[in-house]
N, C-alpha and C positions, 0 to 999 in steps of 0.2 A: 074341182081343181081346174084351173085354166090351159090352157093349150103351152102357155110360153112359162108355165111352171112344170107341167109335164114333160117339154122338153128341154129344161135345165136339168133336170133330175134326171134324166136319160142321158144326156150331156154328161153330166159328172159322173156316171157310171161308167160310159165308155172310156174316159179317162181314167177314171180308178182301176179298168182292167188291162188295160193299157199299159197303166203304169207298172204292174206285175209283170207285164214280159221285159219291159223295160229294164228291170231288177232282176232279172234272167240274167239278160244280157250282159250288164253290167256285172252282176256279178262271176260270169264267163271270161269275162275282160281282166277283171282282177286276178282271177285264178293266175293269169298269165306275164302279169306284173311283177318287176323285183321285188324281194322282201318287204323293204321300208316303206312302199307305195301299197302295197298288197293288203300291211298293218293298217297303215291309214287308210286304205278305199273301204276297209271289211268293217272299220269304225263309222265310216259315212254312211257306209252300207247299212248299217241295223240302225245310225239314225233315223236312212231313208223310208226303212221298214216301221219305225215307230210313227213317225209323220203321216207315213200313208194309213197306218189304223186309225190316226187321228182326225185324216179325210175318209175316211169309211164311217167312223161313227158321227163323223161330223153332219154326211150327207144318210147314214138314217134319223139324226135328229131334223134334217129338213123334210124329210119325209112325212116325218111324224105329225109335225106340224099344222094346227088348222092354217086354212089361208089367211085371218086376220094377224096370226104369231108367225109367218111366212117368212120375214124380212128378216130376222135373228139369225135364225141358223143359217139363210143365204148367206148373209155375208162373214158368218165364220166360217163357210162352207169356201167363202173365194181365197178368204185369209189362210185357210188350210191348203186348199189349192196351190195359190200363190208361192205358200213355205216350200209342197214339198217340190214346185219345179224350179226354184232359185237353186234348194240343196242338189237336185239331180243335175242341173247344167255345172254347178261347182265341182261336182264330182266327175262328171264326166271330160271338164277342163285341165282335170286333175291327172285325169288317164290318156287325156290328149299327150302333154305335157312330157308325161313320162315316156311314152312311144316315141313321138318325137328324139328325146332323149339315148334311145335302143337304138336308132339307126345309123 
């Protein structure tokens, strides 16, 4: 295994745990949102949580991977990436929005 494959792979794990306190939080936020916003956040919310199993298995299929089949699952591993922090910044624009809103 190469040095700049074993620190992607480390890479995307400290993200991946990351993202779990991130979904703490956020979901802390919601608790404290109006009803309407609370329904929608908690719907984004278990989107975010499906997405993110979908970068957890995504980044043990690159694991798994010899280095000549390397390249596949890196890049559904960026593509999963990618998904689940577009949905988490929409969501959290979502909850800006609404506080905003409360003041």
């Amino acid at each position: 295994m190469t040095r700049e494959r074993k620190a992607y792979e480390e890479e995307c794990a400290a993200e991946l745990s990351q993202w779990d306190l991130e979904l703490v939080m956020l979901k802390n936020k919601t608790a404290a949102a109006g009803n309407e916003v609370r329904i929608a956040c908690q719907k984004a919310i278990q989107t975010l949580e499906k997405k993110q199993e979908v970068a957890k298995a995504r980044l043990l299929e690159m694991k798994a991977a010899g280095q000549e089949a390397w390249e596949d699952p890196k890049t559904a591993m960026e593509t999963a990436r990618m998904d689940l922090k577009i949905s988490f910044c929409g969501l959290v624009a979502k909850l800006e929005a609404e506080n905003i809103r409360n003041m």
